[in-house]
N, C-alpha and C positions, 0 to 999 in steps of 0.2 A: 516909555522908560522900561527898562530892562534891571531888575534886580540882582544883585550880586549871586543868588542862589537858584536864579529862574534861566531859562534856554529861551526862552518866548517871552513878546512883552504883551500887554493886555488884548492891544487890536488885535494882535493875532488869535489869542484863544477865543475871544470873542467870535471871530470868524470861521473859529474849527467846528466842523460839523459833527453828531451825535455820536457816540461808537454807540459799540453793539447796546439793548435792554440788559441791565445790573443793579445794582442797588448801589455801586460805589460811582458808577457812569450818570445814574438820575443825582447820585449830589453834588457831581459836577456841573450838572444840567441847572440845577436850582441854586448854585451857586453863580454859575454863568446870570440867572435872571437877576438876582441879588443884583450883581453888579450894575445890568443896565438899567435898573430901576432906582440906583442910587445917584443915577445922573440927573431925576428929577426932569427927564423933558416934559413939559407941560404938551398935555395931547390936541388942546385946543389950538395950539401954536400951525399945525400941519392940516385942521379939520377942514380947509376950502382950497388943501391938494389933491389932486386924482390919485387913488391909490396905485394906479399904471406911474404914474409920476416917478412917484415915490420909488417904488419899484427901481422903476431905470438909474435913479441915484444911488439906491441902496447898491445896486449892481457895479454901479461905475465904483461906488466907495470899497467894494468887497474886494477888487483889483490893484486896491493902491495898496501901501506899505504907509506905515507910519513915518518912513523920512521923506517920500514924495510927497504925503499929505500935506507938510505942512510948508511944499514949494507954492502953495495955491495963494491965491487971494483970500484974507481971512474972512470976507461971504461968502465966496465958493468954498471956504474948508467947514466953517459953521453949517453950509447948509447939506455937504454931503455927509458930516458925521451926524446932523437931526435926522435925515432921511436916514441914515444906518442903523442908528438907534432903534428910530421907530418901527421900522420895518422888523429888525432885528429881534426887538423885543418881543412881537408876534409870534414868529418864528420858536423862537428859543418856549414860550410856553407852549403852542401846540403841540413840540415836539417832548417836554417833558413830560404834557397829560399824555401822550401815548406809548414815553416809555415806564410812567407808572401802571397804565394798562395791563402793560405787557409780564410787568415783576408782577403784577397782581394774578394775571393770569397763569403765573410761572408757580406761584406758591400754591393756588388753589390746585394746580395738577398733583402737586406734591402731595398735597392733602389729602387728594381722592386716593393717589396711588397708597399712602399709608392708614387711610379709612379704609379700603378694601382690604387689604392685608391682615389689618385689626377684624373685619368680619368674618375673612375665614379661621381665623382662629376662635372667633368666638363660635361659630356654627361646630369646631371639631371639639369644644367643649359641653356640646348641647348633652343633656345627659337624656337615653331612649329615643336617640334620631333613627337610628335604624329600624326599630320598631316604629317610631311614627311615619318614617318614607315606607314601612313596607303596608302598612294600612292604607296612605292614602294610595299607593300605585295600586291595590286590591279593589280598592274602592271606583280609582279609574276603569279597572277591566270591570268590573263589573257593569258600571253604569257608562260605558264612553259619551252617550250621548245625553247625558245629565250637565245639568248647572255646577257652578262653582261652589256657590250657596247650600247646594241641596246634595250634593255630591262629597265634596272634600269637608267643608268646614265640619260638619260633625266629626271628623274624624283627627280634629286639634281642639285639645284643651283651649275650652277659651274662656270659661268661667273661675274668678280668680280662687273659689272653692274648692276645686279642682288640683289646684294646684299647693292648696294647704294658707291659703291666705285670704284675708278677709276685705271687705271691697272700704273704701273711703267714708266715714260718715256711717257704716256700721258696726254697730260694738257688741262685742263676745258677750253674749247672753250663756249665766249657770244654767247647765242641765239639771231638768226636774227630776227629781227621786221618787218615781212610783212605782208603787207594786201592782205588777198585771201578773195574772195568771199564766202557767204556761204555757203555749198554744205549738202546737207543730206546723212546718212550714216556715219560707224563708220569712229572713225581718226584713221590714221596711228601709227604703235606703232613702235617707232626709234630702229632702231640695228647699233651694233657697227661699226666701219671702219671692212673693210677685207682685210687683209694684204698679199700679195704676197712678191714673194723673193726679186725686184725690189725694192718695198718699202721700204723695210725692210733697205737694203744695201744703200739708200740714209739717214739713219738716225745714228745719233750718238752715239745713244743706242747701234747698232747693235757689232760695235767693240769696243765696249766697255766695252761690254758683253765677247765678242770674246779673248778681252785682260785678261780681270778677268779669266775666265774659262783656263786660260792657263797657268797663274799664280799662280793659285791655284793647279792644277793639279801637276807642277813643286814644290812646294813646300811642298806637297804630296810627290810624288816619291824619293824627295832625299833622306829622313831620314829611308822612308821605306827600299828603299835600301843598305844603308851603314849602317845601326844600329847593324847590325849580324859583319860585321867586323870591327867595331869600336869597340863593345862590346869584340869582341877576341882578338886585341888590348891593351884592357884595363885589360888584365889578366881575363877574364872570359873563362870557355869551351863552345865549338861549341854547347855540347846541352843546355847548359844556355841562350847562346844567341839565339839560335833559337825558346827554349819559347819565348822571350823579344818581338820576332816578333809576335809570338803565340798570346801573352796577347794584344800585341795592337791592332790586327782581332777580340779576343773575344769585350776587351772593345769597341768599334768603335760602335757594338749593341746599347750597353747601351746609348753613346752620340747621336744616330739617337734617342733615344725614347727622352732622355732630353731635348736636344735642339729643337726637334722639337714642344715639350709643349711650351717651354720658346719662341720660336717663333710666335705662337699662340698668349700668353700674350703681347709679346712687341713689335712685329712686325717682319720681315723678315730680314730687314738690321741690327739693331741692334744685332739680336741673331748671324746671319752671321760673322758680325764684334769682335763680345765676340770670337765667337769658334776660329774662327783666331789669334785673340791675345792670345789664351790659350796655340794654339799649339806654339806659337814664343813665347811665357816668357818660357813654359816647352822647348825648345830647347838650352836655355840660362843654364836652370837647368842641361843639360848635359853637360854641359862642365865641363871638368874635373873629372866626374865621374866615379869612378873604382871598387866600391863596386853592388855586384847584386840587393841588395835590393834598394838602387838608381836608378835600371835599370829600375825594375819592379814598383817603384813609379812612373817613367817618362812615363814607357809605359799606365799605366793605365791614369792619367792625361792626356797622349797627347791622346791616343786614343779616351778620352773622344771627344776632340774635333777633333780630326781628321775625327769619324764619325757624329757628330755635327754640321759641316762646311756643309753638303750636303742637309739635309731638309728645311733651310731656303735658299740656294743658287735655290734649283729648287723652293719654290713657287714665287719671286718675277722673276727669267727666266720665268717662266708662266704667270706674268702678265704684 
């Protein structure tokens, strides 16, 4: 049947093949499965056909037209539109988990190209860059065949006193008022506490630290782990879900470069605390999810923050 406002009737769109990767083309795509899943063919119906079988009917049905279709005998017409279905439905999702792949992988370009852009301008904002590239290429000729360690790093602020700020967990102690005599000769230039393990392990910070880091870790592992068979589970196959895992490894990249910008701007706890909540709202967003491209939305999301979570957690552990 052909509608008043339609050029095409269903058999036919059903049998049009993918255009190009889009965002408006994958909701035809997923709209296309809508449909052949609303025909409720029961899959158990075709389970003791060869899938060659199958095949050859799906093929012979992809040549007719819906007015020769229904010249057929109504066995032979039931049985090439189950075998078109079925085969069809196959089809039609592989092809939309890999053109959401492919918009996934479209966006994430995008991102890099406007995260690097954001970098250079943040570097052309660095206040005393030219003085700190001219110590460390000083520091290169001088030592060429020196370490990285022992060569450059002193020659970057790296202690956050240094830069007028105070590390996490320690608090601005008043300066004492005494009188010393006068002595000639430079004054003394203050350094920080130095902290041993003793120390450390009398302060509150330290398990506290100890607590978070295990917490996190743990809430890490689980989803990594169960998501392959959650996903098979929920009616997907073993190589669908073991992209799902696939995608959350690549995207995990991308939120290390994000968040760790967004850290820079707002600080270390805040950005820590976002990526945290991103992965636990997206955790929420799976439940109940059975469709792939749900999957692969969640992976890319939670990945974001999953790799997100780790740039701001190590710079305030360092201070």
């Amino acid at each position: 049947m052909v509608g008043s406002e339609e050029t095409q009737s269903l058999f036919v769109r059903l049998k049009a093949k993918p255009a190009t990767p889009g965002v408006k083309n994958l909701q035809q795509e997923v709209t296309k499965l809508q449909t052949l899943r609303t025909l409720a063919l029961p899959a158990e119906a075709l389970a003791d056909v060869l899938f060659k079988v199958l095949q050859l009917l799906k093929r012979f049905a992809h040549h007719e037209d819906a007015s020769r279709m229904h010249t057929h005998l109504v066995p032979i017409r039931y049985t090439l539109l189950a075998s078109f279905v079925h085969v069809r439905t196959m089809e039609v999702t592989d092809g939309a988990i890999r053109m959401t792949l492919e918009v996934i992988r479209r966006i994430g370009a995008q991102t890099e190209k406007h995260l690097e852009k954001t970098l250079l301008q943040d570097i052309k904002r660095v206040t005393g860059k030219v003085q700190l590239l001219y110590r460390i290429a000083e520091a290169v000729v001088k030592a060429p065949d020196g370490t990285i360690r022992n060569v450059l790093l002193p020659c970057v602020k790296d202690d956050p006193r240094h830069m007028g700020y105070l590390p996490y967990g320690e608090e601005e102690r008043p300066a004492k008022v005494t009188k010393s005599p006068k002595t000639s000769g430079p004054k003394p230039q203050p350094k920080g506490p130095e902290w041993e393990l003793g120390d450390a392990m009398r302060t509150l910070q330290f398990y506290e630290l100890g607590i978070l880091h295990f917490c996190r870790c743990m809430c890490h592992a689980i989803p990594l782990v169960h998501i392959v068979p959650y996903a098979i589970r929920s009616g997907l196959s073993p190589t669908t879900a073991a992209s799902i895992l696939s995608a959350i490894g690549v995207f995990s990249f991308l939120g290390r470069i994000i968040w760790g910008i967004l850290a820079d701007r707002w600080g270390p706890k805040p950005a820590y605390v976002l990526a945290v909540f991103q992965q636990g709202f997206m955790m929420v967003w799976l439940l109940g999810t059975t469709h792939p491209v749900m999957f692969f939305l969640f992976a890319f999301f939670w990945g974001i923050g999953y790799g997100g979570a780790m740039p701001p957690y190590a710079l305030f552990v360092k201070g």
